[in-house]
BAFI-3210 file (N, C-alpha, C; in Angstrom, 3 decimals, decimal comma, padded with zeros to 6 digits):
// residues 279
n [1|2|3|4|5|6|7|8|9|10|11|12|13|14|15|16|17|18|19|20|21|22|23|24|25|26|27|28|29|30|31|32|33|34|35|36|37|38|39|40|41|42|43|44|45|46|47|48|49|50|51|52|53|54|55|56|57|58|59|60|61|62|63|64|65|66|67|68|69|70|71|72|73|74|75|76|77|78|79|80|81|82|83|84|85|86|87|88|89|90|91|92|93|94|95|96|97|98|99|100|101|102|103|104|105|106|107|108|109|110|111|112|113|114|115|116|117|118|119|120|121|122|123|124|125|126|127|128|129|130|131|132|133|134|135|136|137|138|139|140|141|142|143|144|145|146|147|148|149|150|151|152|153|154|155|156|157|158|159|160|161|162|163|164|165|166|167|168|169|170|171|172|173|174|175|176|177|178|179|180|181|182|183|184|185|186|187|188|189|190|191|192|193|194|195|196|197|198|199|200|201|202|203|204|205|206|207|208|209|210|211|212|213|214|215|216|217|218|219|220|221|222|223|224|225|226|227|228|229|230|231|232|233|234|235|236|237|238|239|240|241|242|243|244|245|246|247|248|249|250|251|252|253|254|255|256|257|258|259|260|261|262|263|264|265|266|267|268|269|270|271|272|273|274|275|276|277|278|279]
n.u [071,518|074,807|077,222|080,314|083,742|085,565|087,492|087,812|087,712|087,771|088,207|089,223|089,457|088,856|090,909|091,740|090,283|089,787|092,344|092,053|090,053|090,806|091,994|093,240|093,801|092,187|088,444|086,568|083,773|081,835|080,493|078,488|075,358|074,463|072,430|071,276|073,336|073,913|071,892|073,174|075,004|074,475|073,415|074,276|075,016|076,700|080,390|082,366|086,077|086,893|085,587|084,683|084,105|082,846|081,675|082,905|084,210|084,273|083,742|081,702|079,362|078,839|076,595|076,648|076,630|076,309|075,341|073,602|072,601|072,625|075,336|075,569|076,644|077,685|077,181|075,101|072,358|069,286|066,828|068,032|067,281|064,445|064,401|065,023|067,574|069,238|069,390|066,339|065,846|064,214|061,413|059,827|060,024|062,109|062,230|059,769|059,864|061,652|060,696|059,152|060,196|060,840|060,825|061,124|063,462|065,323|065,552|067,302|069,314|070,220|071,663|072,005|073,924|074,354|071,696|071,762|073,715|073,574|071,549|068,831|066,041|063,495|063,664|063,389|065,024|066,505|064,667|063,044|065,186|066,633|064,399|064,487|066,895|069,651|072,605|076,119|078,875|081,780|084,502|087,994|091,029|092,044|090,701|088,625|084,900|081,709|078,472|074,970|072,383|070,492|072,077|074,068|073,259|073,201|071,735|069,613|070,468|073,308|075,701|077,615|080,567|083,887|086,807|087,937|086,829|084,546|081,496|080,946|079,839|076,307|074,874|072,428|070,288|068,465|065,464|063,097|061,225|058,791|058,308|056,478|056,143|055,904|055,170|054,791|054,167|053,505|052,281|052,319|052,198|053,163|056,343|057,448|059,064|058,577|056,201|055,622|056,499|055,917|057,196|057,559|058,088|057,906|059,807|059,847|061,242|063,957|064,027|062,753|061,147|060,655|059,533|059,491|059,720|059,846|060,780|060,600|062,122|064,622|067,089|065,314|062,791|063,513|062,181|063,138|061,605|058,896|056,695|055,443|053,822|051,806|051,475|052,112|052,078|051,128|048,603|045,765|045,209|047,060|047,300|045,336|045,445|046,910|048,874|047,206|048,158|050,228|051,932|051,771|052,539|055,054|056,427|055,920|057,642|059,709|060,126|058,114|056,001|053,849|050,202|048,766|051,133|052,004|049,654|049,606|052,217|051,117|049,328|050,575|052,303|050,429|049,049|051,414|051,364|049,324|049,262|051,122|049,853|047,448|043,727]
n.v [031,309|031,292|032,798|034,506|033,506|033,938|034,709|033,150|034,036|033,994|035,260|035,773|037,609|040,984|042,476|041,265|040,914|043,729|044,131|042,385|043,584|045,551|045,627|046,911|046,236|044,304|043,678|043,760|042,120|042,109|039,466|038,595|037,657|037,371|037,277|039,184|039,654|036,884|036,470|038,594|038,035|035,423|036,609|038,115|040,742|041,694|041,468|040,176|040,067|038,906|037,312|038,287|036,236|037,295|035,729|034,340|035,596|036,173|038,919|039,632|038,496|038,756|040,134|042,484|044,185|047,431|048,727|051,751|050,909|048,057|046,502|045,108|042,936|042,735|040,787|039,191|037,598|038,507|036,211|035,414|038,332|037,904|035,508|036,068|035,616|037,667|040,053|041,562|045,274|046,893|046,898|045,244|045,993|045,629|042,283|042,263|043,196|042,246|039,415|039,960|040,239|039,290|036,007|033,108|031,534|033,335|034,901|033,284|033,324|036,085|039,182|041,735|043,899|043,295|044,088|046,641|047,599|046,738|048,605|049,482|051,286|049,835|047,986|046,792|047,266|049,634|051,411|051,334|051,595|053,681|055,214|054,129|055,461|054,623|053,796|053,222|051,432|052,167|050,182|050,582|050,760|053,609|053,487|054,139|054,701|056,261|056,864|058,005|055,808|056,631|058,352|056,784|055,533|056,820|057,093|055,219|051,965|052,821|053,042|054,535|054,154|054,096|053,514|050,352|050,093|048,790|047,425|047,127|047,003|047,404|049,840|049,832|051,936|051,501|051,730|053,395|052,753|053,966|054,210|054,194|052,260|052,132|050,339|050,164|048,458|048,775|046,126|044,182|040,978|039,220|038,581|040,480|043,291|046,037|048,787|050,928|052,763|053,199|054,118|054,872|056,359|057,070|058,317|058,839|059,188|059,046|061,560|061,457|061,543|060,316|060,280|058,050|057,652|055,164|053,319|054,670|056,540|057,388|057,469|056,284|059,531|060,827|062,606|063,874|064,986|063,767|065,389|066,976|065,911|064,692|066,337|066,671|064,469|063,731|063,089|060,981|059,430|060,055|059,406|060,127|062,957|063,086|064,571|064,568|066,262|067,750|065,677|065,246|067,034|067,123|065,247|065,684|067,878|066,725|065,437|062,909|063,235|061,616|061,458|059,293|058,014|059,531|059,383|056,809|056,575|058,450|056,884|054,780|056,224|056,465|054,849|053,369|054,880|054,566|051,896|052,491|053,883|051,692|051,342]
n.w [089,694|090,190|093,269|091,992|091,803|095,339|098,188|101,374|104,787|108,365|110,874|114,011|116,374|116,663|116,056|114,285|112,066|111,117|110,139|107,919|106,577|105,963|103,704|100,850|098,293|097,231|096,655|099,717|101,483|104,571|106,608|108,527|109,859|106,969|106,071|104,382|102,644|101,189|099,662|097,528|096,798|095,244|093,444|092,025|092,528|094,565|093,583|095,790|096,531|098,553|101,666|104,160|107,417|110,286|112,486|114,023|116,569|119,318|121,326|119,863|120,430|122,584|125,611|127,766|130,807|131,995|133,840|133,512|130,837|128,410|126,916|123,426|121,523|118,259|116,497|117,643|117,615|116,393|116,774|119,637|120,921|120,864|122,516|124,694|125,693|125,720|128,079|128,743|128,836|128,181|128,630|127,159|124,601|122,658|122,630|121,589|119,132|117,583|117,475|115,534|112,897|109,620|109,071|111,790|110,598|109,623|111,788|113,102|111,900|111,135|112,465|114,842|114,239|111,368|110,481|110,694|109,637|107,084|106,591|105,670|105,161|105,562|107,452|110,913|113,258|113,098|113,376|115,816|117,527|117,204|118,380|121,367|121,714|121,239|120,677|118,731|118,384|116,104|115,070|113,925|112,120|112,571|115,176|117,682|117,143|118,543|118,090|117,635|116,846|115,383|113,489|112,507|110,561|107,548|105,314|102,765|102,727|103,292|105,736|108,171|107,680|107,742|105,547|106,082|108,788|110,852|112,512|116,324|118,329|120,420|121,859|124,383|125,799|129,741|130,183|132,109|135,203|134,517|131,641|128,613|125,322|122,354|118,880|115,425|112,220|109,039|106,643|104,100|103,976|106,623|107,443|105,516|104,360|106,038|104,908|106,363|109,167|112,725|115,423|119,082|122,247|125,097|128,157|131,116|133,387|132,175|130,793|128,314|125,375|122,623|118,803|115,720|112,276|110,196|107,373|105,324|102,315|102,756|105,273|108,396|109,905|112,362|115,709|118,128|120,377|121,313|122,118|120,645|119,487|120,881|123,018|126,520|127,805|129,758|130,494|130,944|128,494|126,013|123,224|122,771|121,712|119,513|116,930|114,080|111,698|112,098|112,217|109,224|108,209|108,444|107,279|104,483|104,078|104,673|101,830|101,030|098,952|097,845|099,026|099,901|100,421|102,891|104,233|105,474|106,638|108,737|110,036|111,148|112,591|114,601|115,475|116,756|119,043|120,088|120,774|122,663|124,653|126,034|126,140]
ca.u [072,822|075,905|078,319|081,728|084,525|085,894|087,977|086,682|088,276|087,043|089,446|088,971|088,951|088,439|092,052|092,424|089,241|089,910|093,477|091,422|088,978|091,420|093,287|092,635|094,029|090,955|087,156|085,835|082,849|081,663|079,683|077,905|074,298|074,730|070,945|071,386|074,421|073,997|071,267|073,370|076,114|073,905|072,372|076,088|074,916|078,257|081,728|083,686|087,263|086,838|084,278|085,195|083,082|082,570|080,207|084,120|084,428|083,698|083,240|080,828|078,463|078,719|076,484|077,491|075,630|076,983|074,456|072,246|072,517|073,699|075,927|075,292|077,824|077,093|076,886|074,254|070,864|067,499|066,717|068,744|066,543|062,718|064,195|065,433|068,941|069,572|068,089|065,118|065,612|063,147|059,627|059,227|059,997|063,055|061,747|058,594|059,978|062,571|059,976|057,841|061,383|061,187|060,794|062,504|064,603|066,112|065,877|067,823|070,652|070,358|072,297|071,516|075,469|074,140|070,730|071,750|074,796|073,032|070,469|067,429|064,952|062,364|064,109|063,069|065,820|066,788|063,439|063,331|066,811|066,561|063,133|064,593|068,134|070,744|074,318|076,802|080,275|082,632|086,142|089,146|092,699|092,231|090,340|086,914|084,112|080,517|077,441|073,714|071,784|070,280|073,145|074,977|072,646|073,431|070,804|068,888|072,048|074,623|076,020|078,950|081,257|085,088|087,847|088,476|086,004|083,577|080,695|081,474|078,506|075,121|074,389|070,647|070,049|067,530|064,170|062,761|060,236|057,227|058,701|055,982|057,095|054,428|055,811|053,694|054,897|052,591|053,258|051,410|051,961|054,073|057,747|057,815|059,649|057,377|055,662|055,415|057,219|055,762|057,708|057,091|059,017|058,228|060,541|059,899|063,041|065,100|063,610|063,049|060,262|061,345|058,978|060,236|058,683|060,594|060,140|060,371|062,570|065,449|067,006|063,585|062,541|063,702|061,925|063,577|060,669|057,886|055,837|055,187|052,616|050,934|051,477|053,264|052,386|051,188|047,033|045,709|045,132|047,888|047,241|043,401|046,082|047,898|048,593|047,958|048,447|051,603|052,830|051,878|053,709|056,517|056,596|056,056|058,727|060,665|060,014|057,103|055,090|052,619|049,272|048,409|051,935|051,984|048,801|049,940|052,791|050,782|048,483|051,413|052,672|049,557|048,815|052,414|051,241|047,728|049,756|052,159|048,828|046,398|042,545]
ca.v [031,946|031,530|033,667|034,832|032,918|034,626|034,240|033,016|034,289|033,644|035,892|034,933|038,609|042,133|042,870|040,336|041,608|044,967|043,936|042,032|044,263|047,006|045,265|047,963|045,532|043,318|044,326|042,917|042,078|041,961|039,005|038,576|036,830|036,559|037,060|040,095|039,519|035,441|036,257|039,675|036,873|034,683|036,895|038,435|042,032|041,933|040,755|040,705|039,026|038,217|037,725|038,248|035,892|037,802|035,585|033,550|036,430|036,160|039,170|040,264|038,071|039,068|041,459|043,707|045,239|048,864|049,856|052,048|050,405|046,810|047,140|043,991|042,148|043,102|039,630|038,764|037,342|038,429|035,420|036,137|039,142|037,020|034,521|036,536|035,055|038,895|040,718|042,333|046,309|047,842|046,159|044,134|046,505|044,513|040,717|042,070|043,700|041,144|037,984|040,413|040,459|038,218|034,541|032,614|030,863|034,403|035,480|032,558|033,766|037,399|039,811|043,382|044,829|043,172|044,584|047,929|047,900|047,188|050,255|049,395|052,200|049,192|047,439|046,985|047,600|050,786|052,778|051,133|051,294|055,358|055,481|053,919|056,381|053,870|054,217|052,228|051,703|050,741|050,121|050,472|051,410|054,837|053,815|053,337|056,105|056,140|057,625|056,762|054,730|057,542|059,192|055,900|055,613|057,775|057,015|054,201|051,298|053,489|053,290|055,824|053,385|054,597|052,602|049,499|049,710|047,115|047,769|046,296|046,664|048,242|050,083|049,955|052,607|050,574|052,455|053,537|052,080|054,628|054,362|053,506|052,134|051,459|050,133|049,416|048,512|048,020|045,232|043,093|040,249|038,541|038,378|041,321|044,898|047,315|049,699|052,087|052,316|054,139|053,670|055,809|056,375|058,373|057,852|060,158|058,864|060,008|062,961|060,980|061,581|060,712|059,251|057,965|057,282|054,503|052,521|055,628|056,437|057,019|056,704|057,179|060,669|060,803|063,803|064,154|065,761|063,522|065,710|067,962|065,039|064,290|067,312|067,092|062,905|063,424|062,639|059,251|059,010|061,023|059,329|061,028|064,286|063,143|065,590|064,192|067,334|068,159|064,754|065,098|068,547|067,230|063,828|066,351|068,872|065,729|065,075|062,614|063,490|060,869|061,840|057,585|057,615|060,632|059,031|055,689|056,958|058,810|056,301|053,534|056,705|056,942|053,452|053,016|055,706|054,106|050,655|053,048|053,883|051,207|051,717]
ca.w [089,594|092,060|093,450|091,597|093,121|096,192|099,007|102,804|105,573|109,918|112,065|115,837|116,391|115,650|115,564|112,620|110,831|110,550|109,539|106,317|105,521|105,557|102,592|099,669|097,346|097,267|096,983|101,065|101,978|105,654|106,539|109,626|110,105|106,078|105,558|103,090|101,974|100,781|098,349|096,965|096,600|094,256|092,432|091,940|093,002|094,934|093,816|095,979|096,186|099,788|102,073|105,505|108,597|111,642|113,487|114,892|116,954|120,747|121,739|118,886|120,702|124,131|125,779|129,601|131,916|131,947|134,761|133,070|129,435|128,326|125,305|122,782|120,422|116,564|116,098|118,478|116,707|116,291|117,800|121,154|121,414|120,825|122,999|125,812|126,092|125,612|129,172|128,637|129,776|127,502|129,090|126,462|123,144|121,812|122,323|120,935|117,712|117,265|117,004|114,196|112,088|108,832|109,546|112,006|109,830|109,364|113,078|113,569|111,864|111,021|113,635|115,018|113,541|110,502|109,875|110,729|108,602|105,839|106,422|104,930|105,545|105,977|108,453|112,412|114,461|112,906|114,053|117,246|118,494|117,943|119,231|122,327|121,833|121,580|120,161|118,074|118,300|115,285|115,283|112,498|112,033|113,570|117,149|117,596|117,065|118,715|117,576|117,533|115,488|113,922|112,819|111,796|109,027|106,364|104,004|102,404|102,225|103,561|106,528|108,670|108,103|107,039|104,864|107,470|109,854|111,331|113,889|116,910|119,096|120,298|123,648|124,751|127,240|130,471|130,145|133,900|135,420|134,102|130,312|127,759|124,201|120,946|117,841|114,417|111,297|108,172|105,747|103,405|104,987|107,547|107,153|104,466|105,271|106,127|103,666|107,090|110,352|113,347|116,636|120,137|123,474|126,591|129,253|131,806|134,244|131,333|130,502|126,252|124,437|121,086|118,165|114,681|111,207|109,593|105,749|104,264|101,053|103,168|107,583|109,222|110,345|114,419|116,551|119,590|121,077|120,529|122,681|119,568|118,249|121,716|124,173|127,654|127,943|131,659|130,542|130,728|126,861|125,289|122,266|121,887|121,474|118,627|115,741|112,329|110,414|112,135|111,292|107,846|107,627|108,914|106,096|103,513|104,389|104,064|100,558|100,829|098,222|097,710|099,760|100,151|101,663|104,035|105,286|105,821|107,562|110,064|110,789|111,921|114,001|116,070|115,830|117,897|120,337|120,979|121,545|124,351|126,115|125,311|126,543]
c.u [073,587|076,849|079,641|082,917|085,234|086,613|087,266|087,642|087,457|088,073|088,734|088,957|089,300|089,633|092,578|091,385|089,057|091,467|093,052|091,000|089,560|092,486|093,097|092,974|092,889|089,877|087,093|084,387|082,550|080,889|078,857|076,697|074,301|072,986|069,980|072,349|074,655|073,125|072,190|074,316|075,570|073,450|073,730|075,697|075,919|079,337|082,690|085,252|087,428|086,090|085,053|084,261|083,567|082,687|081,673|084,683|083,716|083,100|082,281|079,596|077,978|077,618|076,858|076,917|076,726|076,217|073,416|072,017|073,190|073,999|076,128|076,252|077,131|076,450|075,388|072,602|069,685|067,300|067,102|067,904|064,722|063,027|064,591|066,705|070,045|068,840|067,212|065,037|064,693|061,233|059,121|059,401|061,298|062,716|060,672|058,633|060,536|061,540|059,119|059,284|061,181|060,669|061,642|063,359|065,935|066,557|067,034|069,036|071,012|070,790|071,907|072,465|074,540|073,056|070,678|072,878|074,443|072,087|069,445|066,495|063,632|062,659|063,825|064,205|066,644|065,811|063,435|064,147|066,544|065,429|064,151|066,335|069,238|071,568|074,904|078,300|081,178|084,051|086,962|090,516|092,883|091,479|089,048|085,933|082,627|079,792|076,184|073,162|071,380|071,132|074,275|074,785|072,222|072,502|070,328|070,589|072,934|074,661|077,423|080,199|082,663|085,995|088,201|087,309|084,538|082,375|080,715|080,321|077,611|074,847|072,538|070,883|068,723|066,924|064,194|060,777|058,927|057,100|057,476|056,286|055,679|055,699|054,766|054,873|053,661|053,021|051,915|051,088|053,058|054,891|058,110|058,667|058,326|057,435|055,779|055,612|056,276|056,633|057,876|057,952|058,652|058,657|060,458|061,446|064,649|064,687|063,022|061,734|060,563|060,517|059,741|059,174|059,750|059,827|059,735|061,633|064,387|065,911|065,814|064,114|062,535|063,422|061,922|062,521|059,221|056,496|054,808|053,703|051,413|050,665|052,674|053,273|052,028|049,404|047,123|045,510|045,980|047,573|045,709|044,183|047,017|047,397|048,341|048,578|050,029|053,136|052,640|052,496|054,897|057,129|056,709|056,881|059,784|060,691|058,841|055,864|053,784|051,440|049,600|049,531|052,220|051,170|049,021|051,031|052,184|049,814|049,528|052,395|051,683|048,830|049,966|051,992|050,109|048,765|050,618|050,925|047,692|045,361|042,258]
c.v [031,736|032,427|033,419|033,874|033,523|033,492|034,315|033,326|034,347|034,218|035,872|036,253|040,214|042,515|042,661|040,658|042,929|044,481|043,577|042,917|045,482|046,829|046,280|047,492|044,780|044,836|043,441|043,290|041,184|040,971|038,052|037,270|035,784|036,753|038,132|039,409|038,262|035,720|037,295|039,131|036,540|035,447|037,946|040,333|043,094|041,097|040,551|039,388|038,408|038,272|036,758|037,812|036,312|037,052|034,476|034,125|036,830|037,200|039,901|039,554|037,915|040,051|041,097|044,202|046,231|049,823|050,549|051,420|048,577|046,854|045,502|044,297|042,843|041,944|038,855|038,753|037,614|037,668|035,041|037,134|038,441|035,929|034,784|036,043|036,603|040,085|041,667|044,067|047,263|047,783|045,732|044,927|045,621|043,513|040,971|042,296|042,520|039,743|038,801|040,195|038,985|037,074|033,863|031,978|032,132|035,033|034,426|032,962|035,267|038,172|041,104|044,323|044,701|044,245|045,978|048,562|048,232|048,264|049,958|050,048|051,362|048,304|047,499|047,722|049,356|052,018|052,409|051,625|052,863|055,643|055,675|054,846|055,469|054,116|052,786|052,330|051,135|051,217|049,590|050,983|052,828|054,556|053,213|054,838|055,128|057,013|057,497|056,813|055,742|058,002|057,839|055,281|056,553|058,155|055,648|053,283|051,780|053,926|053,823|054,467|054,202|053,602|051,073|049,376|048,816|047,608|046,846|045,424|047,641|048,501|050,788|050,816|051,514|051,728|052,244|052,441|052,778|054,253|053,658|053,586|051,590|051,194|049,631|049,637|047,966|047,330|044,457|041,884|039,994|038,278|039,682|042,620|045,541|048,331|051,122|051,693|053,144|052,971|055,016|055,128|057,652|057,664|058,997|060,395|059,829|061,091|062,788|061,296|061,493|059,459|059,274|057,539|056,667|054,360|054,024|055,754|056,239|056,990|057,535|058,611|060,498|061,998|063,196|064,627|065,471|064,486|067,239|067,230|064,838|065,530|066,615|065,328|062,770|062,755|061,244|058,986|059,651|060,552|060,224|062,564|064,106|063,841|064,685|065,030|068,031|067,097|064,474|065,924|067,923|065,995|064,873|067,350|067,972|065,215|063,628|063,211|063,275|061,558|060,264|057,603|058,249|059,428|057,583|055,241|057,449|057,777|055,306|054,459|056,901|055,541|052,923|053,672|055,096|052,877|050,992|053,214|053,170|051,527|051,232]
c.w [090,895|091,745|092,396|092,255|093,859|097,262|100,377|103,663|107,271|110,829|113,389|116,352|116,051|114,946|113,864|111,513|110,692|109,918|107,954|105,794|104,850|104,029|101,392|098,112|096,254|097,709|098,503|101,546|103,540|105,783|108,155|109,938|108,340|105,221|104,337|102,536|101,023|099,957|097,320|096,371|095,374|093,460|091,709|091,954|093,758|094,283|094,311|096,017|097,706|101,039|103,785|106,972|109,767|113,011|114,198|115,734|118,250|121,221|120,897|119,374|122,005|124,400|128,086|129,774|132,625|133,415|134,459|131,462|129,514|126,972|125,177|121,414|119,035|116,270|116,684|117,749|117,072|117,249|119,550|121,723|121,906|121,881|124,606|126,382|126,045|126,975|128,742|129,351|129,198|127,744|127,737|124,737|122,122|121,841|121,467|119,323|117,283|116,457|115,675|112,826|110,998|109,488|110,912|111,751|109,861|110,732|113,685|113,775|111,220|112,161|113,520|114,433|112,102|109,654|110,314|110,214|107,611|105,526|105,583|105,654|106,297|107,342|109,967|113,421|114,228|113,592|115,741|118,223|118,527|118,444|120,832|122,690|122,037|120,608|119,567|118,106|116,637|115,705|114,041|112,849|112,550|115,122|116,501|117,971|117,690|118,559|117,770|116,751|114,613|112,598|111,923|110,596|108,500|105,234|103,674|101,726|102,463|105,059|107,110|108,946|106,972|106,949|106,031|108,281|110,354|112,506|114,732|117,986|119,646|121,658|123,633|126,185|128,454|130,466|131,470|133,852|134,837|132,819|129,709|126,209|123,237|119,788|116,701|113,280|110,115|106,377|105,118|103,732|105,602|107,236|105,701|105,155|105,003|105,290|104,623|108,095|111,062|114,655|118,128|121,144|124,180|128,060|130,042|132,790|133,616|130,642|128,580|126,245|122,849|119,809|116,564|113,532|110,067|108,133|105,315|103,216|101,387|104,675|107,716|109,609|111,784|114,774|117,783|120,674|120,761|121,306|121,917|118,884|120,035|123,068|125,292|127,995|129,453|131,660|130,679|129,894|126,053|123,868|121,391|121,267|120,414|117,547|115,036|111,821|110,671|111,505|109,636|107,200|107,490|107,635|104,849|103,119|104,397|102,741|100,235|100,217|097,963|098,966|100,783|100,978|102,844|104,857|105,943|106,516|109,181|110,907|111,259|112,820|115,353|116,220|117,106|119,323|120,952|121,666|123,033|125,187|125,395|126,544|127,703]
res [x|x|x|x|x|x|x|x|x|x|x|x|x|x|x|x|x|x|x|x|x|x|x|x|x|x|x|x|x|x|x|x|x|x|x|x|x|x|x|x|x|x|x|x|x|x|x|x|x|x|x|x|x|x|x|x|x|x|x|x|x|x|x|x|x|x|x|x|x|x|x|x|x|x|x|x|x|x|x|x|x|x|x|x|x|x|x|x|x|x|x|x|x|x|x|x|x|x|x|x|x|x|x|x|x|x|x|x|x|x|x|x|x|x|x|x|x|x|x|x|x|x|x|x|x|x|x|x|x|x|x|x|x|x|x|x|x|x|x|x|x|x|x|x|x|x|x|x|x|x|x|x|x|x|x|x|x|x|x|x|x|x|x|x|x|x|x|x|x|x|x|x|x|x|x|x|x|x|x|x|x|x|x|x|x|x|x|x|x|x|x|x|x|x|x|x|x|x|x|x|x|x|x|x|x|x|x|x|x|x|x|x|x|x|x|x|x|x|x|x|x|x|x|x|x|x|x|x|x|x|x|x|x|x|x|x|x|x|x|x|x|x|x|x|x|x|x|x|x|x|x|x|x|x|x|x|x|x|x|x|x|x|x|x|x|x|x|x|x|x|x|x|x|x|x|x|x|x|x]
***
């Protein structure tokens, strides 16, 4: 099956692609890396009447060193992150997630705006990015709003996006020098979305402790206070102190029902925490 026939549009920048997308005339579709969106095309899941390319858009592929954060383009690829053409301020938790992402055919050309537009509960950069507390900007016909990642996904496929607006780009706070970061994700095999997210952060510099439990039904579960699953984080094994039973309260008080999946949740949250303090 192929796409509907639609219109193509490449605005040079944002000004001119919020001007499109804002057309209310026309259905628009956003199209970025392309790596959701090109099969949803073919398989005609979307119709829309015009499908608006991003990726001609300079500074969507920039990133700035802000001092304590470097805020990154929407556009800016997977691949940019695995390959380090993106600076490294997390000790190694973004290059490392990044290269686990799909194939690289897809890291090639899949983008970080992209795969956190589309909100897929299973998705990497969504658990990560709030693990590590980072923010999003978009921008439309009223200004430009920021938020973070957590909050910018709404739900499974739905993201805080209003009539017009576009995400522009992603601010990574720089972890301190003590900061340790775990990440697991469990999958069938290689290049699939994950069946179960766990992702961990204690930054002592910044006062974070904050662990997450992605690939669930809908935006991962973010506690601000991961020091609820491990204690105060000052031992040399914090992970020998991890709750299960609190993290299984807490999955089930979320509407995780299944047993098999509670537990398969908690074990890729304390699997991330062993990887923050390994042996």
């Amino acid at each position: 099956m192929k796409p509907v026939n639609f219109d193509y549009a490449r605005p040079k920048d944002v000004a001119g692609a919020i001007a499109l997308i804002g057309d209310e005339s026309r259905t628009v579709k956003v199209m970025a890396g392309g790596q959701s969106l090109g099969p949803m095309l073919n398989m005609r899941l979307v119709q829309p009447d015009l499908v608006v390319d991003i990726t001609g858009i300079g500074e969507l592929k920039a990133v700035t060193d802000q001092g304590d954060r470097i805020v990154v383009g929407a556009c800016v690829t997977h691949a940019d992150f695995e390959d380090l053409r993106v600076p490294d301020v997390t000790h190694g938790a973004l290059p490392s997630v990044a290269s686990g992402i799909a194939y690289r055919a897809v890291r090639n050309r899949g983008t970080i705006g992209g795969s956190l537009t589309h909100a897929d509960p299973s998705a990497d950069w969504i658990s990560i990015l709030s693990a590590i507390g980072a923010s999003v900007t978009v921008e439309g016909p009223a200004g430009s709003r920021t938020m973070s990642v957590e909050d910018y996904m709404l739900g499974a496929l739905e993201a805080d996006l209003r009539p017009g607006e576009i995400l522009v780009s992603v601010s990574i706070p720089k972890l301190g020098k003590g900061a340790r970061w775990g990440y697991y994700k469990s999958c069938r095999k290689t290049g699939e979305f994950a069946h179960a997210i766990g992702a961990f952060l204690h930054d002592p510099e910044r006062g974070a402790s904050r662990a997450v439990i992605g690939a669930t039904e809908s935006k991962p579960i973010v506690v601000a206070a991961a020091t609820a699953f491990i204690g105060d984080g000052r031992g040399d094994k914090p992970a020998k102190g991890f709750d299960a039973n609190a993290t299984a309260k807490l999955l089930e008080a979320s509407g995780m029902v299944d047993q098999i999946d509670r537990q398969t949740h908690v074990v890729a949250l304390r699997r991330a925490i062993e990887r923050a303090y390994p042996a």
